[in-house]
Every structure is written in structure tokens, then in C-alpha cells.
N, CA, C and O atoms as a Tinker XYZ file with bonds, in Angstrom:
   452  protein
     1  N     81.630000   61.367000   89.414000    73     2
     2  CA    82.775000   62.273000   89.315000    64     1     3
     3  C     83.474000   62.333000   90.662000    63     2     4     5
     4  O     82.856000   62.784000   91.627000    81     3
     5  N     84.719000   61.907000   90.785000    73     3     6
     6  CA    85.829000   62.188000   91.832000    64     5     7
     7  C     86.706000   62.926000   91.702000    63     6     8     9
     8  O     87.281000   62.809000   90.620000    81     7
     9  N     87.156000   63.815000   92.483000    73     7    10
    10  CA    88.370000   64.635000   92.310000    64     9    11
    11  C     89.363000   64.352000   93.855000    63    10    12    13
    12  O     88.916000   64.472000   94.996000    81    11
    13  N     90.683000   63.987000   93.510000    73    11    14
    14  CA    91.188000   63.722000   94.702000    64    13    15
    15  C     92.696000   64.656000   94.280000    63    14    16    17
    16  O     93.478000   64.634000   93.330000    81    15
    17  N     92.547000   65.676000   95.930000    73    15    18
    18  CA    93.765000   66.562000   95.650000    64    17    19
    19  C     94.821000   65.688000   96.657000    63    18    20    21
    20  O     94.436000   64.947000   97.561000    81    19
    21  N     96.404000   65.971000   96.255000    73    19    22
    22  CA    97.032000   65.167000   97.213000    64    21    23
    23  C     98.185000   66.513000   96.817000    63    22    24    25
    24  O     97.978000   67.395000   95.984000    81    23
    25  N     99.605000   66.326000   97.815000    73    23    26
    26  CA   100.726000   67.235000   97.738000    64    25    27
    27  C    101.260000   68.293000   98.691000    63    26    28    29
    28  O    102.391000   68.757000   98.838000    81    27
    29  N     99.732000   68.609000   99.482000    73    27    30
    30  CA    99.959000   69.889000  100.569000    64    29    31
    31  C    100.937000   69.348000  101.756000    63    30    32    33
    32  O    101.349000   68.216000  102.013000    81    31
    33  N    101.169000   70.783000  102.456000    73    31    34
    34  CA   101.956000   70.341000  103.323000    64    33    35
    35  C    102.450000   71.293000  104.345000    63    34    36    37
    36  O    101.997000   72.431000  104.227000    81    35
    37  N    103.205000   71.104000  105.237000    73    35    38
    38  CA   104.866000   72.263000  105.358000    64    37    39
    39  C    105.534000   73.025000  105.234000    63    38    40    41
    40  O    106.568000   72.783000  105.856000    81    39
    41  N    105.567000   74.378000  104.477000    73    39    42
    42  CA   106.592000   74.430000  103.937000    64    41    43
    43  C    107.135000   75.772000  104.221000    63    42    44    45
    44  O    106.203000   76.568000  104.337000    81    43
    45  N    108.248000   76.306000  104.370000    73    43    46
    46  CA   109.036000   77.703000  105.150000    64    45    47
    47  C    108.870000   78.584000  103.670000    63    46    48    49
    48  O    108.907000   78.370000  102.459000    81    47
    49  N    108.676000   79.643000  104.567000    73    47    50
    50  CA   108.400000   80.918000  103.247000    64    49    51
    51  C    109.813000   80.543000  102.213000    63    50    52    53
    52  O    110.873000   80.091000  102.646000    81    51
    53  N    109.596000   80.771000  101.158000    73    51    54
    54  CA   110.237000   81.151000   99.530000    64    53    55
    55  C    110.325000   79.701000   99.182000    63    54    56    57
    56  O    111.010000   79.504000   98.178000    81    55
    57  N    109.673000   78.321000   99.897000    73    55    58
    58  CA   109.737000   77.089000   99.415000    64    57    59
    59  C    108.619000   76.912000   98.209000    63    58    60    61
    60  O    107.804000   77.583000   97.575000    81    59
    61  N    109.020000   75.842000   98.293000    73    59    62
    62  CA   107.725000   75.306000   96.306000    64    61    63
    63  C    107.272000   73.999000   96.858000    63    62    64    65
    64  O    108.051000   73.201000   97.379000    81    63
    65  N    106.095000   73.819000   96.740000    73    63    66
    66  CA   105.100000   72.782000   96.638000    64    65    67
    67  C    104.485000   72.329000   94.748000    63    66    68    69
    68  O    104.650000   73.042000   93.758000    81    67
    69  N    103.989000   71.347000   94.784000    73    67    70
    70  CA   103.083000   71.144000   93.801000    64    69    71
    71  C    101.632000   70.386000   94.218000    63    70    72    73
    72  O    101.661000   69.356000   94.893000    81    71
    73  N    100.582000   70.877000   93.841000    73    71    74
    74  CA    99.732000   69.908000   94.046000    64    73    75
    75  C     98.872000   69.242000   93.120000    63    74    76    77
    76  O     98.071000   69.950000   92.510000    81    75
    77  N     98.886000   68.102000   92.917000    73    75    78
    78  CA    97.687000   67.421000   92.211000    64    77    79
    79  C     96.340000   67.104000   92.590000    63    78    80    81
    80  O     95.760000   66.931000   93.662000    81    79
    81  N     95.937000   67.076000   91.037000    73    79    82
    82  CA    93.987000   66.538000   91.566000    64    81    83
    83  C     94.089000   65.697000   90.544000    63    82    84    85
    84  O     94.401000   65.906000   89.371000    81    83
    85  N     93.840000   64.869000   91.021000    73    83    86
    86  CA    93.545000   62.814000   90.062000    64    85    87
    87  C     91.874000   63.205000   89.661000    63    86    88    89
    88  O     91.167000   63.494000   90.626000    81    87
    89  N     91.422000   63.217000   88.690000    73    87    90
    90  CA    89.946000   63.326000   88.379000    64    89    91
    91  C     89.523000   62.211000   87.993000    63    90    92    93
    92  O     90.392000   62.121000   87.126000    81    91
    93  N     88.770000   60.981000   87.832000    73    91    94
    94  CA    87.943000   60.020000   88.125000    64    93    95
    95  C     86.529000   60.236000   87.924000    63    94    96    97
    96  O     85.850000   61.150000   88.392000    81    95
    97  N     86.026000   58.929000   86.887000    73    95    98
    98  CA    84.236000   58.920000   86.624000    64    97    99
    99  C     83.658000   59.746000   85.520000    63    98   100   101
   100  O     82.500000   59.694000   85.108000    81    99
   101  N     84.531000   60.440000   85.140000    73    99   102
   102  CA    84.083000   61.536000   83.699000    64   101   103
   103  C     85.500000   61.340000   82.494000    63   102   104   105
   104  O     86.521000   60.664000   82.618000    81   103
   105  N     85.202000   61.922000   81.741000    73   103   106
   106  CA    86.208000   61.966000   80.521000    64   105   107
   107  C     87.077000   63.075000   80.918000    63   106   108   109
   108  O     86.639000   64.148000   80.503000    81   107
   109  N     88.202000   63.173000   81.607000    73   107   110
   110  CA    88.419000   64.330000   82.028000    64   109   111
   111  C     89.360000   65.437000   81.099000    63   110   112   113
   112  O     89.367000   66.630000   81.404000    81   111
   113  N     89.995000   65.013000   80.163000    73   111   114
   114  CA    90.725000   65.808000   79.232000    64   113   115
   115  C     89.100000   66.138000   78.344000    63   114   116   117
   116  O     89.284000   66.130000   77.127000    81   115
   117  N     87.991000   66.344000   78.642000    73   115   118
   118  CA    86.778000   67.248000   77.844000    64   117   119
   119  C     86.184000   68.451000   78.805000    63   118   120   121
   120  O     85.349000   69.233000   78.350000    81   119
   121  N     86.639000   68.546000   80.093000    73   119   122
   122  CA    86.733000   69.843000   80.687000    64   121   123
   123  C     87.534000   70.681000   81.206000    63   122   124   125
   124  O     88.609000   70.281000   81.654000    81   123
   125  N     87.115000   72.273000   81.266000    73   123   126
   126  CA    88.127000   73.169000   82.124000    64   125   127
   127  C     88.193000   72.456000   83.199000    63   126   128   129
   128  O     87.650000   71.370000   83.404000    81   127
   129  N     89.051000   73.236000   84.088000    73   127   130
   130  CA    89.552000   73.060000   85.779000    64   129   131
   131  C     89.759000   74.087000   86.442000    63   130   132   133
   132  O     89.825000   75.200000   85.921000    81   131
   133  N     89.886000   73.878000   87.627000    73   131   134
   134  CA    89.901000   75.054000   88.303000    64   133   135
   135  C     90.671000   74.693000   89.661000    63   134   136   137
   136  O     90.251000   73.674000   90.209000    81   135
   137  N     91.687000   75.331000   90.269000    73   135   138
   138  CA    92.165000   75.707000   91.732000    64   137   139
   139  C     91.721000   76.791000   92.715000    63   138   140   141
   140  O     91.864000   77.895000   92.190000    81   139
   141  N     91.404000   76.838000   93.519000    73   139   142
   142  CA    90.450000   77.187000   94.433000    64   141   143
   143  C     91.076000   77.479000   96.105000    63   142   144   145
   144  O     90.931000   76.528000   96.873000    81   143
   145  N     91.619000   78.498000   96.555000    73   143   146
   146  CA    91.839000   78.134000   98.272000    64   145   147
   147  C     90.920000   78.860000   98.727000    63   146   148   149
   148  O     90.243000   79.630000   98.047000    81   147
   149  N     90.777000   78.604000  100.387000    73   147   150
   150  CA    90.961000   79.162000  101.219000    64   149   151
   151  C     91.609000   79.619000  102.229000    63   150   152   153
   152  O     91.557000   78.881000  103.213000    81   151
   153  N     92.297000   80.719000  102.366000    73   151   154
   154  CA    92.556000   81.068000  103.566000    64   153   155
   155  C     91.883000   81.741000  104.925000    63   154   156   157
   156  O     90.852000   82.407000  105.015000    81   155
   157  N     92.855000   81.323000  105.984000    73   155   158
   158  CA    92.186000   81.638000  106.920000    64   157   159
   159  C     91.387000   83.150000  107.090000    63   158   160   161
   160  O     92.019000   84.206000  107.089000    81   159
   161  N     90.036000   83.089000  107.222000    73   159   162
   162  CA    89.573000   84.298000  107.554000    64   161   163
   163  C     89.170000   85.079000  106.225000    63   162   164   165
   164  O     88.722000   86.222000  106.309000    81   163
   165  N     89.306000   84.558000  105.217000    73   163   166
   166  CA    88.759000   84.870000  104.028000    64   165   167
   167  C     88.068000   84.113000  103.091000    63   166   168   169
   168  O     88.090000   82.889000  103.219000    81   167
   169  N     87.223000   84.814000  101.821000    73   167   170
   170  CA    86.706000   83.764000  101.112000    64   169   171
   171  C     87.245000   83.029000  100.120000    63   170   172   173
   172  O     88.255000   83.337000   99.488000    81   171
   173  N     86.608000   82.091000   99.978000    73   171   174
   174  CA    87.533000   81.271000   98.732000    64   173   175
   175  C     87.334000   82.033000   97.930000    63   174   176   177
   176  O     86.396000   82.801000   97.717000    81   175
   177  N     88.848000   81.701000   97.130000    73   175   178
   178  CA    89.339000   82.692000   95.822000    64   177   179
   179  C     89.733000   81.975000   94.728000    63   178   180   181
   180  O     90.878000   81.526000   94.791000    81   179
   181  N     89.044000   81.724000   93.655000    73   179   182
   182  CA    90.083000   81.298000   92.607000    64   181   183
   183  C     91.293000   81.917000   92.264000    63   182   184   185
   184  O     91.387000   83.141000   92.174000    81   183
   185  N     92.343000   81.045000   92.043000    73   183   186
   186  CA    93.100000   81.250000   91.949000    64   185   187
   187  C     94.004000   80.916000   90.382000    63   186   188   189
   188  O     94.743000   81.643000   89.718000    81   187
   189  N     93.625000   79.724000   90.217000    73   187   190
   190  CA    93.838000   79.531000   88.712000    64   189   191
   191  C     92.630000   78.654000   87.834000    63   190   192   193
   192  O     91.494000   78.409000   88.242000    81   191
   193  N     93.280000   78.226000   86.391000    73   191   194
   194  CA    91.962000   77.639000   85.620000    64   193   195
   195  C     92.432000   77.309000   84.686000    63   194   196   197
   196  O     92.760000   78.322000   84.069000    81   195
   197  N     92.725000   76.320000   84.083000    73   195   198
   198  CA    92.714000   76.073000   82.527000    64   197   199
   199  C     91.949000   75.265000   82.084000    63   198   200   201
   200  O     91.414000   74.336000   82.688000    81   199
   201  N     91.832000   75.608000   80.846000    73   199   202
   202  CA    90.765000   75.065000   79.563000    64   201   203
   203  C     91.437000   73.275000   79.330000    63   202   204   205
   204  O     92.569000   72.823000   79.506000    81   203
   205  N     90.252000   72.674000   78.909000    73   203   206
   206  CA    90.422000   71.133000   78.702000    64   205   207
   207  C     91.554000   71.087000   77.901000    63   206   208   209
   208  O     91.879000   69.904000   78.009000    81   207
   209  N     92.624000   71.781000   76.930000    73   207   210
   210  CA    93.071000   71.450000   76.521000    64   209   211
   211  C     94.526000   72.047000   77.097000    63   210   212   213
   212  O     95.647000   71.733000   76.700000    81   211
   213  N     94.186000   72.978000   78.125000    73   211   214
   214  CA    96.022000   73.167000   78.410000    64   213   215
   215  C     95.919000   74.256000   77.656000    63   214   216   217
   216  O     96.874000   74.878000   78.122000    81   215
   217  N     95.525000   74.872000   76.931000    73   215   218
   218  CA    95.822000   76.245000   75.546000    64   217   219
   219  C     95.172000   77.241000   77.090000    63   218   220   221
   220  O     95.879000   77.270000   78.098000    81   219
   221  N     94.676000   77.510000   77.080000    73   219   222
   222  CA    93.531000   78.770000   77.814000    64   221   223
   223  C     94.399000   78.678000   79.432000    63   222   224   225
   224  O     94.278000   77.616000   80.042000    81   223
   225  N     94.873000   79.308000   79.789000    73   223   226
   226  CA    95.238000   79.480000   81.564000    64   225   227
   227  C     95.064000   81.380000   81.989000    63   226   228   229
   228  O     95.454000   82.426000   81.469000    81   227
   229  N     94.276000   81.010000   83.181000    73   227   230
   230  CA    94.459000   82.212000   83.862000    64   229   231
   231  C     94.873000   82.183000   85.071000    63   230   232   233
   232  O     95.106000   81.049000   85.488000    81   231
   233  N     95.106000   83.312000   86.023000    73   231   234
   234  CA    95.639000   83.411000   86.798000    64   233   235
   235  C     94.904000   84.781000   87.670000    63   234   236   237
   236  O     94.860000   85.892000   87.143000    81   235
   237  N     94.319000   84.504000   89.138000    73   235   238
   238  CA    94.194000   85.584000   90.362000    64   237   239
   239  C     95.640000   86.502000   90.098000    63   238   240   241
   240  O     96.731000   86.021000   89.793000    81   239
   241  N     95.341000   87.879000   90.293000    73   239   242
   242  CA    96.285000   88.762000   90.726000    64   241   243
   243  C     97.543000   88.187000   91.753000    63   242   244   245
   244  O     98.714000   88.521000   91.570000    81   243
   245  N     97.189000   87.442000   92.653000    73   243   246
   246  CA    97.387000   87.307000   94.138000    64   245   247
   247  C     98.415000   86.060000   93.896000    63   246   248   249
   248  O     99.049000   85.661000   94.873000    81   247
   249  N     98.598000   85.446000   92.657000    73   247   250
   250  CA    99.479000   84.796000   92.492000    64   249   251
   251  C    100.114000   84.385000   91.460000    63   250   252   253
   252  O    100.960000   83.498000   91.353000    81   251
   253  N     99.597000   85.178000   90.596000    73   251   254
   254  CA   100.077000   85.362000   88.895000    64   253   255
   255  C    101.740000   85.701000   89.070000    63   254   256   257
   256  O    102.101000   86.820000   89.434000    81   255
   257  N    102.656000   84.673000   88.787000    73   255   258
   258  CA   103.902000   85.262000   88.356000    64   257   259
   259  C    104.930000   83.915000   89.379000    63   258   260   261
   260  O    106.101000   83.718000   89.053000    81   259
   261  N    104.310000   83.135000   90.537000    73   259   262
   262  CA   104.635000   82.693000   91.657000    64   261   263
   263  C    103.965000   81.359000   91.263000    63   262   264   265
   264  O    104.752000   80.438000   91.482000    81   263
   265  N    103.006000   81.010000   90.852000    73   263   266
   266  CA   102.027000   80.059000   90.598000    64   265   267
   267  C    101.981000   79.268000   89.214000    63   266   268   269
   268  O    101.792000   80.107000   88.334000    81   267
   269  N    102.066000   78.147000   88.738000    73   267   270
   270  CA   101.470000   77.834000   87.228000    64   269   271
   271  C    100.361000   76.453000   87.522000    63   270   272   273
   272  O    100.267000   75.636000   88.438000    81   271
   273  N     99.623000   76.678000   86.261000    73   271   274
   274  CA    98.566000   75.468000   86.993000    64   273   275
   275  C     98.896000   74.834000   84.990000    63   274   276   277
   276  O     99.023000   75.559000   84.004000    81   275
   277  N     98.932000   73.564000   85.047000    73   275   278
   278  CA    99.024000   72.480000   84.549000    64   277   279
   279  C     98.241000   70.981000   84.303000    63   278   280   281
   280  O     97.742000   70.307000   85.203000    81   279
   281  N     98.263000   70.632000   82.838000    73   279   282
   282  CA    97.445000   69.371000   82.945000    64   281   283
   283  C     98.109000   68.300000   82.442000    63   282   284   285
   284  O     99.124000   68.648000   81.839000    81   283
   285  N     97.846000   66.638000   82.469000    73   283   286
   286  CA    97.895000   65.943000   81.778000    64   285   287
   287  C     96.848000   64.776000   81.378000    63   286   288   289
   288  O     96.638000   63.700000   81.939000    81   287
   289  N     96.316000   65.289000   80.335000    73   287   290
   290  CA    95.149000   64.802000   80.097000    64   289   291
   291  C     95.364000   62.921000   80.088000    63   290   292   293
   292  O     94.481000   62.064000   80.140000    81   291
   293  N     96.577000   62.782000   80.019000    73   291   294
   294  CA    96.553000   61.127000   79.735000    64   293   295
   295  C     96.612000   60.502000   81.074000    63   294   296   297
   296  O     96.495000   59.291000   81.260000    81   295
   297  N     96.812000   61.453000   82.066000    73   295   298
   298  CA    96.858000   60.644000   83.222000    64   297   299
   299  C     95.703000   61.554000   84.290000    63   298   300   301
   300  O     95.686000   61.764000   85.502000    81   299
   301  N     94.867000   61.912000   83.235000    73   299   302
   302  CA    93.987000   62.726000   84.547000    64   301   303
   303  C     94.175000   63.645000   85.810000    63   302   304   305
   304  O     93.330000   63.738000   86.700000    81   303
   305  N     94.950000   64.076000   85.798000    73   303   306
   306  CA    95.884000   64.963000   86.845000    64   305   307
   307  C     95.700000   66.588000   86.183000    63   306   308   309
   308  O     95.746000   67.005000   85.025000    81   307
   309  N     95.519000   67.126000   87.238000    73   307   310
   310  CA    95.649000   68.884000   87.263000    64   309   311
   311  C     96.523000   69.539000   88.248000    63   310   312   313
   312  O     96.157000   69.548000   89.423000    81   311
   313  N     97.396000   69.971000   87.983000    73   311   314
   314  CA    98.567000   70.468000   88.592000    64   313   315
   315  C     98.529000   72.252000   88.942000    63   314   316   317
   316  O     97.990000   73.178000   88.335000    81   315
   317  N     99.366000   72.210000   90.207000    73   315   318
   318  CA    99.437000   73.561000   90.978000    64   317   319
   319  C    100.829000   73.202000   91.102000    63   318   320   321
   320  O    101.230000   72.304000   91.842000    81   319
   321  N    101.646000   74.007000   90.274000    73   319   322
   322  CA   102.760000   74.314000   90.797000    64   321   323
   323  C    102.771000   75.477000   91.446000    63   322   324   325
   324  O    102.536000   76.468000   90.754000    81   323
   325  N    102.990000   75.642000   92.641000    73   323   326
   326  CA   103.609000   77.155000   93.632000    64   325   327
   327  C    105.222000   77.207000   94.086000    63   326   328   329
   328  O    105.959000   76.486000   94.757000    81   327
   329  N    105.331000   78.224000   93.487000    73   327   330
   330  CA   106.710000   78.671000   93.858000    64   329   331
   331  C    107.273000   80.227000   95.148000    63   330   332   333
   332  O    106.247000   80.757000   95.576000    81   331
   333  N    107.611000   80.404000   95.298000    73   331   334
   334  CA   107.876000   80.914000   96.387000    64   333   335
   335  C    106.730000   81.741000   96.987000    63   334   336   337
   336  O    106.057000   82.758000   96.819000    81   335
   337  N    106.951000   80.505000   97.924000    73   335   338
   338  CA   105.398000   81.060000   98.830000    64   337   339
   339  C    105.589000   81.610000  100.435000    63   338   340   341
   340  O    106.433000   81.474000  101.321000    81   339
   341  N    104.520000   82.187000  100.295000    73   339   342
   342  CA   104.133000   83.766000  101.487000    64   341   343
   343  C    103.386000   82.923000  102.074000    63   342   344   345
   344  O    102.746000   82.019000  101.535000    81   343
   345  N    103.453000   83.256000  103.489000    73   343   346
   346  CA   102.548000   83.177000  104.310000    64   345   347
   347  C    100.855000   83.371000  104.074000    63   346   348   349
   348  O     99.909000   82.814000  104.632000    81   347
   349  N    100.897000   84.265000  103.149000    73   347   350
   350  CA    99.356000   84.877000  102.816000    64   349   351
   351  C     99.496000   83.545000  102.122000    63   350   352   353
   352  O     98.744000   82.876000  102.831000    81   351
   353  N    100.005000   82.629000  101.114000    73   351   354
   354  CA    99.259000   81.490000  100.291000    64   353   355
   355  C     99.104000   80.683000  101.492000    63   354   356   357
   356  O     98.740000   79.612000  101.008000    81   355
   357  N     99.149000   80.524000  102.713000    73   355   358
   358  CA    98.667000   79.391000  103.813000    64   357   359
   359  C     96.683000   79.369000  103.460000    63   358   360   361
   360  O     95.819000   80.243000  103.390000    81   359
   361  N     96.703000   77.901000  103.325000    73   359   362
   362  CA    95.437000   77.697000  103.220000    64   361   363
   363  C     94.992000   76.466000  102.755000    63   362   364   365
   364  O     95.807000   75.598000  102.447000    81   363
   365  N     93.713000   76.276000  102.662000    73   363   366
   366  CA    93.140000   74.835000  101.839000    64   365   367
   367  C     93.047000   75.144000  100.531000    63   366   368   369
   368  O     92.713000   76.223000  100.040000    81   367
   369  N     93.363000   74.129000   99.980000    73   367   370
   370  CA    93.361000   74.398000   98.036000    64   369   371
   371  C     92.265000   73.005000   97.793000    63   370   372   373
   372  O     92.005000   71.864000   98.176000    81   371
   373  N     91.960000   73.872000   97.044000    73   371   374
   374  CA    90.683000   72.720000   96.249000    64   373   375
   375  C     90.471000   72.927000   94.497000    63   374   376   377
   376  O     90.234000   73.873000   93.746000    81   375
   377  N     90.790000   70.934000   94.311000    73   375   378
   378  CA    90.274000   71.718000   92.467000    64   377   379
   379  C     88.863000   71.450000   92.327000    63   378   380   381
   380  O     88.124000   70.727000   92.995000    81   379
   381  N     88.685000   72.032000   91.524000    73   379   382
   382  CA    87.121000   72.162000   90.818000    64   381   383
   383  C     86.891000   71.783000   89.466000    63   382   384   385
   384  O     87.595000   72.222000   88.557000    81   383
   385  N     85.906000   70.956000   89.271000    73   383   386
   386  CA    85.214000   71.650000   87.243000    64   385   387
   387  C     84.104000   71.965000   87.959000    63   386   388   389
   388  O     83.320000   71.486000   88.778000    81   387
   389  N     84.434000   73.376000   87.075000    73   387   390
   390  CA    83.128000   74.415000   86.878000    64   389   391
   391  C     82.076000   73.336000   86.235000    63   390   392   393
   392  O     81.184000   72.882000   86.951000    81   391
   393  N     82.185000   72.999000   85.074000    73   391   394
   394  CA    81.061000   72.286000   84.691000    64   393   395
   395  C     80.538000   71.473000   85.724000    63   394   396   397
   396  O     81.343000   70.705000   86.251000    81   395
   397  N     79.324000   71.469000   86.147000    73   395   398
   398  CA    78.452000   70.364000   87.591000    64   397   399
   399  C     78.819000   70.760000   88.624000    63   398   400   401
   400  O     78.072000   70.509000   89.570000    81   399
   401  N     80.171000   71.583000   88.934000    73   399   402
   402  CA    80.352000   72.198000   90.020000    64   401   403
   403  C     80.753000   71.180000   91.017000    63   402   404   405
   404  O     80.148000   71.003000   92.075000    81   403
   405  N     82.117000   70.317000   90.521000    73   403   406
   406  CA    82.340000   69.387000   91.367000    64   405   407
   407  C     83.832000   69.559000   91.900000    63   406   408   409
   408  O     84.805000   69.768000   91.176000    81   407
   409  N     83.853000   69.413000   93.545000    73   407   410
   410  CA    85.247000   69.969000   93.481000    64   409   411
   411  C     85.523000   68.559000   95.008000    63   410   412   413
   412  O     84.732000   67.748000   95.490000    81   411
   413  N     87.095000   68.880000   95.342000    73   411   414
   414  CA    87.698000   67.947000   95.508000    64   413   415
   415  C     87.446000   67.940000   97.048000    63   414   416   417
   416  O     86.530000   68.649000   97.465000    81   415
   417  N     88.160000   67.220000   97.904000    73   415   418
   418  CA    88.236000   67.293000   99.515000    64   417   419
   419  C     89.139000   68.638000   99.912000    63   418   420   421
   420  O     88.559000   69.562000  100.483000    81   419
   421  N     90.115000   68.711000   99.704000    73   419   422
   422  CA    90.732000   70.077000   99.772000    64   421   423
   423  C     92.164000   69.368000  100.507000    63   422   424   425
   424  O     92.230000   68.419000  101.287000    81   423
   425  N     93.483000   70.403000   99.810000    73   423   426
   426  CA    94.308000   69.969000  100.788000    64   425   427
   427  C     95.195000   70.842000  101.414000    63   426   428   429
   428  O     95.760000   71.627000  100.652000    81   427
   429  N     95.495000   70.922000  102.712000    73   427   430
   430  CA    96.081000   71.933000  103.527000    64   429   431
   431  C     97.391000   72.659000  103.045000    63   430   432   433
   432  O     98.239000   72.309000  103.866000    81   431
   433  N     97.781000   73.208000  102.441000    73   431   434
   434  CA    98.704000   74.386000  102.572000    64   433   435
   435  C     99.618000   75.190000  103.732000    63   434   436   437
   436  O     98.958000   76.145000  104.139000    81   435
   437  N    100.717000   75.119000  104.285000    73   435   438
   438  CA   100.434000   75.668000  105.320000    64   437   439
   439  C    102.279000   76.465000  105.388000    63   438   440   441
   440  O    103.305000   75.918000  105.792000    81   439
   441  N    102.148000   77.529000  104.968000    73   439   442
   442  CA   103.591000   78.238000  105.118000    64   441   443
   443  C    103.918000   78.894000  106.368000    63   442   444   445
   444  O    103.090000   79.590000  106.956000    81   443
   445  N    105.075000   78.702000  106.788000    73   443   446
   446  CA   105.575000   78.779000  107.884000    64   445   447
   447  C    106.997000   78.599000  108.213000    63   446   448   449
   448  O    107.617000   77.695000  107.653000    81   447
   449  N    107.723000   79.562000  109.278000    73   447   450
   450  CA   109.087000   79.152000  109.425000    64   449   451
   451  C    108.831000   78.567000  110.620000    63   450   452
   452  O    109.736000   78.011000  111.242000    81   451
């Protein structure tokens, strides 16, 4: 099982990023997912999750309304769309399946003017 996140970056408060995770070595449209940061000085927080099929999504308080997380099972990809982002979303994002508990390298986040 591989998970490779790519997309982070740059970006000045009220900008939009997206990030992907390419999943590799498993059947990956047969599990949930999960997005995951850290920010500085705190613990990792989930942040979002959807079910293998795209039907089931939740969402952290902390970014419910600003955030959508997305799949496409035909191309193995799990998507973080963020939309106008705060300084507080500066951080490492990492996806996960809960199932085996396998999660990705992580990729930097970093809001700023």
C-alpha cells in the first residue's frame, strides 16, 4: 500500500489549493479515506473522510463549510479541495485509510501574505 500526497504549497490568506493522494498496491475504490493535518504546535486533527464510495463525507468543525474532500475511484485519487484559507489551516496534510492505518508522506500547507 502507497499513498502519495502532492498539491501543497504557498498560498496568501482567502486563496484555494487542492490536494491529492494517488493510492497504489490495494483496490482502492473498496476503502474509506481520510485527510489528516498538522499544525504547528498542535495535534493532528482529522479533518475530513469519505466512505469508498463518495456517498458518506464528513467534516472537522474547523473546516466544514471552507473545505470539500472528494474521490475518483477510477483514477485512485482522493481530493482536498480548500477554499479560503486562514492562517490557522497552515500545516502538513496527510491522507490516510483507516483500514491498516496507512497514511501518506504528508504535504506542506503553508498560508501566508
Amino acid at each position: 500500500v502507497q499513498l502519495v500526497e502532492s498539491g501543497g504549497g504557498l498560498v496568501q490568506p482567502g486563496g484555494s489549493l487542492r490536494l491529492s493522494c494517488t493510492g497504489s498496491g490495494y483496490s482502492f475504490r473498496s476503502y474509506n479515506m481520510e485527510w489528516h493535518r498538522q499544525s504547528p504546535g498542535k495535534e493532528r486533527e482529522l479533518v475530513a473522510s469519505i466512505s469508498n464510495s463518495g456517498y458518506y463525507i464528513k467534516y472537522s468543525d474547523s473546516v466544514k463549510g471552507h473545505f470539500a474532500i472528494s474521490r475518483d475511484n477510477d483514477k485512485n485519487i482522493v481530493y482536498l479541495q480548500m477554499n479560503d484559507l486562514k492562517s490557522e489551516d497552515t500545516g502538513v496534510y496527510y491522507c490516510r485509510r483507516p483500514n491498516g492505518d496507512y497514511w501518506g508522506q504528508g504535504s506542506q500547507v503553508t498560508v501566508a501574505s
